[in-house]
N, C-alpha and C positions, 0 to 999 in steps of 0.2 A: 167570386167563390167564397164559401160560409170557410170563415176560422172554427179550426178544431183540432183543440192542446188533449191529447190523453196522455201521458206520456211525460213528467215534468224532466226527469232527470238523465241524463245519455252515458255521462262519466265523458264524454268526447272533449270534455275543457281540462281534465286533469293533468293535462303536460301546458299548460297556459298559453292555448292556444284554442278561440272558438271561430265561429263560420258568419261571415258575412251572409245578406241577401246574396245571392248569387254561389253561394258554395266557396267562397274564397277565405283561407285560413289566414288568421294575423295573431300575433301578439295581442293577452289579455290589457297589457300595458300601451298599446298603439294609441296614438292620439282619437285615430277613428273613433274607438273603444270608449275613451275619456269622453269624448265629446258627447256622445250619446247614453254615455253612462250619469255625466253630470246634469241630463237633460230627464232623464229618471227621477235623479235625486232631487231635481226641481218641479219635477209634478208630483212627488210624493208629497213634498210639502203644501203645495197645492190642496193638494187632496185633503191636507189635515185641517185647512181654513175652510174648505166646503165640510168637513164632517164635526165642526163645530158651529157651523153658521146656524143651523136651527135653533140654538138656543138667545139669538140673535132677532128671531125674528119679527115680535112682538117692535126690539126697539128700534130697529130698520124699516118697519113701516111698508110702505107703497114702497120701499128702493127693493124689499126682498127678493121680488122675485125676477126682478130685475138683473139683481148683483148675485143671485144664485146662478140664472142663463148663463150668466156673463164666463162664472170661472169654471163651469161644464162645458162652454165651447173653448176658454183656454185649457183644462188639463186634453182636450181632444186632439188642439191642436198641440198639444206639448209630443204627444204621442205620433203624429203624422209627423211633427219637427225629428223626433228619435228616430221612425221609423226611412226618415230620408238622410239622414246620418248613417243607418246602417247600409243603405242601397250604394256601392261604390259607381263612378261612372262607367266602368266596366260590366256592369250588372243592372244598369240601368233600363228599364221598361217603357212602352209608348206610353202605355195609364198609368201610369204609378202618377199619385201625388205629389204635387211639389210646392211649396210654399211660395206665395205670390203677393202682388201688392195689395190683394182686395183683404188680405189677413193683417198687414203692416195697419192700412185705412182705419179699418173696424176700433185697432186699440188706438187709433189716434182719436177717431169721435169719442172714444169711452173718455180716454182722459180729459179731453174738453169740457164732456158733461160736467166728469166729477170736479174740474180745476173750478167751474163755476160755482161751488160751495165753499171754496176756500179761501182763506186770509195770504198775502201774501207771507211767503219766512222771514221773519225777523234773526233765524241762524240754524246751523244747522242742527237736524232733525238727529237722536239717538233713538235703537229700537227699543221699543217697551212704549208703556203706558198703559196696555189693552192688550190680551191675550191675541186676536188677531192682529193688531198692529204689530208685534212681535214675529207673528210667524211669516208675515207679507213682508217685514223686512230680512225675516231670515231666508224668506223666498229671492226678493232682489238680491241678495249678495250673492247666492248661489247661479243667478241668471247672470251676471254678469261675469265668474268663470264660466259658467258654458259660454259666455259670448266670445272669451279670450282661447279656452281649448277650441271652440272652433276657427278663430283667425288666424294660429297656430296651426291649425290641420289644411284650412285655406292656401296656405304657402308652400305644402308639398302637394295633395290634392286638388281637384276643382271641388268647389262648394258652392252651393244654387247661393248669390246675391242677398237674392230675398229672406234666404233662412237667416244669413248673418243678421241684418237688416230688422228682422221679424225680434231676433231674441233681443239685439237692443234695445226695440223701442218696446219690450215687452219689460225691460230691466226698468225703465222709466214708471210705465203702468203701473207695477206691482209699488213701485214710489208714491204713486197716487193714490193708488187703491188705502194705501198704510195712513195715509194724511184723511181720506175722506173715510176711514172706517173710522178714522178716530173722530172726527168732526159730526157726523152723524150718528154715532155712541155715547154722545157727549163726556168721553173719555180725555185726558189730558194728555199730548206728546209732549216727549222727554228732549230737551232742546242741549244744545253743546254752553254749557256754562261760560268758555273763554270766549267762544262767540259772538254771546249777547254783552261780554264785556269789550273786546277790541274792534269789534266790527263797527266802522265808522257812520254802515249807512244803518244798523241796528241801534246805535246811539242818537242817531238822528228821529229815528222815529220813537225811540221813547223819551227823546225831550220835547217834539210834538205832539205822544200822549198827555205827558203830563201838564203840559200847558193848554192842552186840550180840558182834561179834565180841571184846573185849575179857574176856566173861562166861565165850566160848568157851574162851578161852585160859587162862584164870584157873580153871577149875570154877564160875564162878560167884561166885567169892569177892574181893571188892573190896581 
C-alpha cells in the first residue's frame, strides 16, 4: 500500500504522549521513543554526507558512484531500522520488515573493501581533517547511542537480534568509511597526540620507520 502524508500536524502528542505502529500510546521520553528517535538523528547525519558528496566527486573517481549506492541503501536501511523500532511485538505483522543477516553481511563486505586501502593505526583516530570525515564520525558516535538506547530498551522489551547486531557493526562502518574518505581525498586524519607518544606498539613502528628511512638514505649501509 502507497504512503500518503497530507496532514503533518495532529496536536495528539501535546500531553507527551504519541502512537506507536499499532495504536499504542507511550511516553514521548520511553526508551522505544529514544531508540528510534536516536536512529533519526543518525540518518539525518547521513543524509548531510550524501548531500555534500557531489562536490566530492571529481576526487573519488570510479569509488563515486559506488560510495554514493552505498550510503542510499544505508539511510534506507536506517529508516526500515526506525521503522522496526516503532512496531512493538504486540503490533507486529507477517510482512513487516525485519532487519536480518543479509544487511549485517553487506556492511561487513563494504568495510573489507574499504580496510584494503588502508594503513594500519598507529593511534587513535580524532574527528576532523575533512568535512566528511567529521560528519561520519559525528555519525558513528551517534550510532553507537542508538546501539546502547536500544540494549537498554532490549531488557524490558524483545528486540529483533539482528537490528542490535545491524547498528553495531554499522557504528564500526561509519569508522571506516571516516578513515577511507580520508585516505582516498588525500586529506590528513587527526590522530590522539598521547597516543602516538605512550603507545609502545606506535613507538615501535616509528623507530622502524625511521631506520627504515635511514637505510634509504644510507644504501643500506649503517
Amino acid at each position: 500500500m502507497a504512503i500518503r502524508l497530507t496532514r503533518i500536524y495532529t496536536r495528539s502528542g501535546d500531553q507527551g504522549l504519541t502512537g506507536l505502529v499499532g495504536g499504542e500510546r507511550v511516553p514521548k521520553e520511553s526508551d522505544r521513543l529514544e531508540a528510534y528517535g536516536t536512529i533519526d538523528e543518525l540518518n539525518s547525519i547521513v543524509g548531510i554526507v550524501r548531500t555534500y558528496l557531489p562536490d566530492y566527486r571529481e576526487r573519488l573517481g570510479d569509488d563515486f558512484g559506488w560510495y554514493s549506492e552505498m550510503l542510499r541503501r544505508v539511510q534506507n536501511e536506517l529508516f526500515d531500522v526506525g521503522s522496526e523500532l516503532a512496531t512493538p511485538a504486540s503490533a507486529a505483522y507477517p510482512e513487516m520488515h525485519r532487519m536480518g543477516a543479509g544487511e549485517i553481511e553487506a556492511l561487513e563486505r563494504e568495510m573489507d573493501r574499504m580496510q584494503e586501502a588502508l594503513e594500519p593505526l598507529k593511534s587513535f583516530t580524532l574527528p576532523g581533517g575533512g568535512a566528511l570525515n567529521a560528519f561520519l564520525h559525528q555519525a558513528r558516535t551517534v550510532c553507537r547511542r542508538a546501539e546502547r538506547v536500544g540494549w537498554r530498551l532490549s531488557r524490558a522489551e524483545p528486540v529483533n537480534e539482528h537490528l542490535l547486531k545491524y547498528v553495531n557493526r554499522l557504528s564500526d562502518h561509519l569508522f571506516v568509511q571516516s578513515r577511507w574518505v580520508a585516505k582516498r581525498l588525500g586529506e590528513a586524519e587527526f590522530l590522539w597526540d598521547r597516543g602516538l607518544r605512550i603507545d609502545p606498539r606506535a613507538a615501535r613502528a616509528a623507530r622502524r620507520k625511521s631506520a627504515a628511512d635511514g637505510d634509504a638514505e644510507t644504501g643500506g649501509k649503517s
